[in-house]
matplotlib code that plots the C-alpha trace (Angstrom):
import matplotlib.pyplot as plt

x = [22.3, 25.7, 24.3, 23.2, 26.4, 27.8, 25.8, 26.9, 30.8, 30.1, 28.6, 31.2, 33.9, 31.9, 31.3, 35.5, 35.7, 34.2, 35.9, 39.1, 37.9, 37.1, 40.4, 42.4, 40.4, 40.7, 44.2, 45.2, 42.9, 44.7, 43.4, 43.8, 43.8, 42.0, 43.3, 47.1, 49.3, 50.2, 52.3, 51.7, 54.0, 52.0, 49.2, 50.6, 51.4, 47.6, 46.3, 48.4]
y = [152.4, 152.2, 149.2, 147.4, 147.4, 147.2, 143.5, 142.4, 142.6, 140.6, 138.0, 138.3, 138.0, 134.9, 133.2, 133.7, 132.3, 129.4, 128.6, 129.1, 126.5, 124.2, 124.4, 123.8, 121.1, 119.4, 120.2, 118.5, 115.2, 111.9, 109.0, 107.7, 109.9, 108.2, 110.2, 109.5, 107.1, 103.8, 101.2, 97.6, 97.4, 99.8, 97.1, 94.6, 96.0, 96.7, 93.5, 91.8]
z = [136.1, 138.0, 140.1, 136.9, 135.8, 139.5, 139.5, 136.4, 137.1, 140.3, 138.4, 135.9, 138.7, 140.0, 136.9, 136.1, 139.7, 138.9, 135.5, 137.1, 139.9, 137.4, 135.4, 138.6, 139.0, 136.0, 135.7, 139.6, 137.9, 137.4, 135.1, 131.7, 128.7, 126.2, 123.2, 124.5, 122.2, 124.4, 123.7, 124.2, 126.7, 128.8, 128.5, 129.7, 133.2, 133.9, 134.7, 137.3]

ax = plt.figure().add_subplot(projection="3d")
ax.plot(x, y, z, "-o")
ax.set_aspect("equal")
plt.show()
């Protein structure tokens, strides 16, 4: 029984791992936000 549980943590630990990859991730990721407010002046600078 204590290796049942023994495997479970680890997959625990690596499936927290992963989330936390993920978040860093998406946190470090540029682009637009397409729920943001923008102004029209914003707008006009995109297509030069």
């Amino acid at each position: 029984m204590p290796d049942f549980i023994d495997k479970i943590k680890e997959k625990a630990e690596a499936v927290s791992a992963a989330i936390d990859n993920e978040l860093t991730v998406l946190e470090g990721a540029g682009g637009d936000d397409p729920l943001a407010e923008h102004d029209e002046s914003e707008a006009a600078y995109g297509d030069d």
